[in-house]
PyMOL commands that place a pseudoatom at each C-alpha (Angstrom):
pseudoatom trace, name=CA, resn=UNK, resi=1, chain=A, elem=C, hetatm=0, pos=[-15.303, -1.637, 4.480]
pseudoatom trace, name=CA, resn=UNK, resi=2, chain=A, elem=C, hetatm=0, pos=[-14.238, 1.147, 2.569]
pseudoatom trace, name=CA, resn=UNK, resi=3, chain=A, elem=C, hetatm=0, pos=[-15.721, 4.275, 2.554]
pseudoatom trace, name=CA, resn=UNK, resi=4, chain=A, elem=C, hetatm=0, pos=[-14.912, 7.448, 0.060]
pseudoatom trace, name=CA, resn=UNK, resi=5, chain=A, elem=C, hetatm=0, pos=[-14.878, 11.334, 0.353]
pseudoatom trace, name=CA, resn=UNK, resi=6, chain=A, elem=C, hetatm=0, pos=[-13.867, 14.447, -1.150]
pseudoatom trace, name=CA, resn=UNK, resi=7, chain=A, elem=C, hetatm=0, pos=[-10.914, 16.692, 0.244]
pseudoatom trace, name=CA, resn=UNK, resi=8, chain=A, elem=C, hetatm=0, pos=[-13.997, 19.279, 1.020]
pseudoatom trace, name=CA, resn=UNK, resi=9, chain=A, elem=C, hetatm=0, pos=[-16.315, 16.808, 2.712]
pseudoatom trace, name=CA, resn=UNK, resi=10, chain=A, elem=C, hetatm=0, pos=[-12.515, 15.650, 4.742]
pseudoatom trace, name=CA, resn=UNK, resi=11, chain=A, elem=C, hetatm=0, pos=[-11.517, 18.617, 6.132]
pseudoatom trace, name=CA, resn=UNK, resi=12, chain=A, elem=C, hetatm=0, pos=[-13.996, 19.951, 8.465]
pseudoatom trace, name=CA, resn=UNK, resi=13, chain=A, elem=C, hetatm=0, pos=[-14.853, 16.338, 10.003]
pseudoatom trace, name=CA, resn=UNK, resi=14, chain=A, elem=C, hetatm=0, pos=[-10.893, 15.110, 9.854]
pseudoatom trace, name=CA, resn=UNK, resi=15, chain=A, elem=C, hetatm=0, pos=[-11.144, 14.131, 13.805]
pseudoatom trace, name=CA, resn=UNK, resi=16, chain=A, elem=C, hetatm=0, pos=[-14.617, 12.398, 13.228]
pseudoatom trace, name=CA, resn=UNK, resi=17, chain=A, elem=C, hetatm=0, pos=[-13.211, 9.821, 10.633]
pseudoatom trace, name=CA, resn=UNK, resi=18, chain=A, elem=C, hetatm=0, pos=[-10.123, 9.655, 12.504]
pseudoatom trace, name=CA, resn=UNK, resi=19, chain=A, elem=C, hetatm=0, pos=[-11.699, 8.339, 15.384]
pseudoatom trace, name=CA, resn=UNK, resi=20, chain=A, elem=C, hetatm=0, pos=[-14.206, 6.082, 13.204]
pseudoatom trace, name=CA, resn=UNK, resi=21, chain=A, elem=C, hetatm=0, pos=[-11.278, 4.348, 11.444]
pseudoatom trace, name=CA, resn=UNK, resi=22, chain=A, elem=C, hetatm=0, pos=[-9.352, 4.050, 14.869]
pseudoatom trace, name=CA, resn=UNK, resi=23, chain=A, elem=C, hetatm=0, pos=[-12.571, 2.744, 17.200]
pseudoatom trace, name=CA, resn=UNK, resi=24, chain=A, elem=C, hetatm=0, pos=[-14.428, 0.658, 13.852]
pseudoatom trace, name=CA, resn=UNK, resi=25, chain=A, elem=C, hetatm=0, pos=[-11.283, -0.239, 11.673]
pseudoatom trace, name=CA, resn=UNK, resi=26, chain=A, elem=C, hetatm=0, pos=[-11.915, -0.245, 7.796]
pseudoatom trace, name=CA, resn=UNK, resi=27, chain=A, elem=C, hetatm=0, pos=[-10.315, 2.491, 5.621]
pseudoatom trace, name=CA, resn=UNK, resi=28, chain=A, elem=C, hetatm=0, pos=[-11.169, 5.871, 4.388]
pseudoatom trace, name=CA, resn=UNK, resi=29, chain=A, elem=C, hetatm=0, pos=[-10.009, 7.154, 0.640]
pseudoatom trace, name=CA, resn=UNK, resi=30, chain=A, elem=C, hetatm=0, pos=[-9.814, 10.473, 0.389]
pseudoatom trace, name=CA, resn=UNK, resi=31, chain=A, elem=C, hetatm=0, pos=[-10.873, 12.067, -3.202]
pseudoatom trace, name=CA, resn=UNK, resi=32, chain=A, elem=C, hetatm=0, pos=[-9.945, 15.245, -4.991]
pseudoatom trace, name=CA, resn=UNK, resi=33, chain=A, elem=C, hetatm=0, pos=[-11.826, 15.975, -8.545]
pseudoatom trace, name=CA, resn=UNK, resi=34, chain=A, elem=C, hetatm=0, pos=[-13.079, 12.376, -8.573]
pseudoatom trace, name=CA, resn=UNK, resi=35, chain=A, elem=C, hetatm=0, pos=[-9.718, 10.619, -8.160]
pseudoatom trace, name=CA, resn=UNK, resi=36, chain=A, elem=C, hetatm=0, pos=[-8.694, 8.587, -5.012]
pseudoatom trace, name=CA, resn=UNK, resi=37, chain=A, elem=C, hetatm=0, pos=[-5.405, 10.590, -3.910]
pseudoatom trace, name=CA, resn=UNK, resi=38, chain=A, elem=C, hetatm=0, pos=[-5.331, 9.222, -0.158]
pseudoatom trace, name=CA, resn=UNK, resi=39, chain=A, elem=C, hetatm=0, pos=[-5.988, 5.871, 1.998]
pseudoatom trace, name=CA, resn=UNK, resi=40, chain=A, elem=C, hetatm=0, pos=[-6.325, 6.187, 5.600]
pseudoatom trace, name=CA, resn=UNK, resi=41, chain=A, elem=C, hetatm=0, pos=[-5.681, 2.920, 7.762]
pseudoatom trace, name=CA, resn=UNK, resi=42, chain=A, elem=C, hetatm=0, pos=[-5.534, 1.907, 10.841]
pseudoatom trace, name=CA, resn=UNK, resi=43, chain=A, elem=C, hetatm=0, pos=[-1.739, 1.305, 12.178]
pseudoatom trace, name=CA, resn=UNK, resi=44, chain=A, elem=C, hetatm=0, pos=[-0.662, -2.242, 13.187]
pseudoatom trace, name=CA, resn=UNK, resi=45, chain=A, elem=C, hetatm=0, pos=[2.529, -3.340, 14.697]
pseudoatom trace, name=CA, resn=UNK, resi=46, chain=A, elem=C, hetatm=0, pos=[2.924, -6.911, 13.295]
pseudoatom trace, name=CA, resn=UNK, resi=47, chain=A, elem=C, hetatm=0, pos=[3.413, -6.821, 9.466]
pseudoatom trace, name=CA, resn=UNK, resi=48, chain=A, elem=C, hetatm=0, pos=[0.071, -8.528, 7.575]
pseudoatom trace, name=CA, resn=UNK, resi=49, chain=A, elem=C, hetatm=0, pos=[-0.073, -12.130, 7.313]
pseudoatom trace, name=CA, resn=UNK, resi=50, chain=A, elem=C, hetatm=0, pos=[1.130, -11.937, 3.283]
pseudoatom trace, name=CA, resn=UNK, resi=51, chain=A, elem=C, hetatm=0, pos=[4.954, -10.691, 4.673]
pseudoatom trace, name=CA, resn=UNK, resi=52, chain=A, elem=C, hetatm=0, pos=[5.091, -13.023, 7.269]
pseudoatom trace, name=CA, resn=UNK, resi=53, chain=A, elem=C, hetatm=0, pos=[4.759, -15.890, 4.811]
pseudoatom trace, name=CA, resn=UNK, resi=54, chain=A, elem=C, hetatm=0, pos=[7.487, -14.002, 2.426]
pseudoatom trace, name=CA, resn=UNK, resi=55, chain=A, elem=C, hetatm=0, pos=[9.975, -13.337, 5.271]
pseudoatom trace, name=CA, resn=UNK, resi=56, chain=A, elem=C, hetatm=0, pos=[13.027, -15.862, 4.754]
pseudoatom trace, name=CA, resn=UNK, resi=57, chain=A, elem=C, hetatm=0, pos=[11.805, -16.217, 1.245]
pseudoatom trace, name=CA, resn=UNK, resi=58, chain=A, elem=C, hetatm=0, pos=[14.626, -14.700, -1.227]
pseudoatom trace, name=CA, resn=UNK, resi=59, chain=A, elem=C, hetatm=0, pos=[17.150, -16.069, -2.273]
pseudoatom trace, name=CA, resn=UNK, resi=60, chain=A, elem=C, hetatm=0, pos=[20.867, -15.038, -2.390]
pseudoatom trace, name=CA, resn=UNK, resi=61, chain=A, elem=C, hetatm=0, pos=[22.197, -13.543, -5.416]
pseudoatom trace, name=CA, resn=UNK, resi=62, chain=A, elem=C, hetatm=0, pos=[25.726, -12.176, -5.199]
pseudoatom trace, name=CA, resn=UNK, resi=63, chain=A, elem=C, hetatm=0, pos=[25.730, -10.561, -8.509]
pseudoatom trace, name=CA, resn=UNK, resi=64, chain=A, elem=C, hetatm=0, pos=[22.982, -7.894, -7.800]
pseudoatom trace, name=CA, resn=UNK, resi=65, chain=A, elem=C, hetatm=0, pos=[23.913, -5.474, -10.557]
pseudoatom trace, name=CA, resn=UNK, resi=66, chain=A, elem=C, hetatm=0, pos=[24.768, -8.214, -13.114]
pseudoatom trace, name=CA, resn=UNK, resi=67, chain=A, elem=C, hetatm=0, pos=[22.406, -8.233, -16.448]
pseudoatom trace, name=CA, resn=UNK, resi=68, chain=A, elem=C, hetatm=0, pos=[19.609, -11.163, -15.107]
pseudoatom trace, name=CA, resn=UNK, resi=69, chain=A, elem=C, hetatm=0, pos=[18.789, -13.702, -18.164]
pseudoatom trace, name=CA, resn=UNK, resi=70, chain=A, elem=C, hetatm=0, pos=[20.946, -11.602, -20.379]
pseudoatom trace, name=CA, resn=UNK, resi=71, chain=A, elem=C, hetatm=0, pos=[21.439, -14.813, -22.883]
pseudoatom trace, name=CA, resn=UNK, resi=72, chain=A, elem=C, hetatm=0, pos=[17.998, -15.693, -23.135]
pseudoatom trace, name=CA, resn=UNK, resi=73, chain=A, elem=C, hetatm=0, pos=[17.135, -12.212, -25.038]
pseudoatom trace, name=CA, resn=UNK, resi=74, chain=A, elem=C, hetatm=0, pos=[17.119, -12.721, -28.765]
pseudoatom trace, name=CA, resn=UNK, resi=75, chain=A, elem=C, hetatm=0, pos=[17.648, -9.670, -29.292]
pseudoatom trace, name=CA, resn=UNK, resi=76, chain=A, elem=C, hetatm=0, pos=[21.042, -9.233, -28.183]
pseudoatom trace, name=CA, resn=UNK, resi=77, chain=A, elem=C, hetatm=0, pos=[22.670, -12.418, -29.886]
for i in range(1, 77): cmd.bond("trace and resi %d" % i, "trace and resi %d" % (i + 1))
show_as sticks, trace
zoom trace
């Protein structure tokens, strides 16, 4: 559950949705002139469940600054 307020309505409550977000969960964005310019979170020591399926994942490439697919572009033959 999200929920959304200005930089104004932030400041004088900051502890109050601090302790919300840390006791309930959920995030808080934080607005200025409309647009969403912070998300609070709560902190978590193990990574989400998205990078533990990713970890061991990539490949090894042993030319990392070599041009990838450079033959396949048209536009260079």
């Amino acid at each position: 559950m999200s929920e959304v307020v200005s930089k104004s309505q932030f400041k004088p409550r900051a502890l109050e949705y601090f302790r919300k977000i840390q006791d309930q969960g959920g995030e808080l964005i934080i607005t200025d002139h409309n647009q969403p310019v912070l998300k609070i979170i709560p902190y978590h020591d193990q990574p989400p469940q998205v990078l533990q399926e990713l970890r061991n994942s990539v490949r090894r490439y042993d030319q990392p600054l070599d041009p990838v697919a450079e033959n396949d572009w048209a536009a260079l033959q």
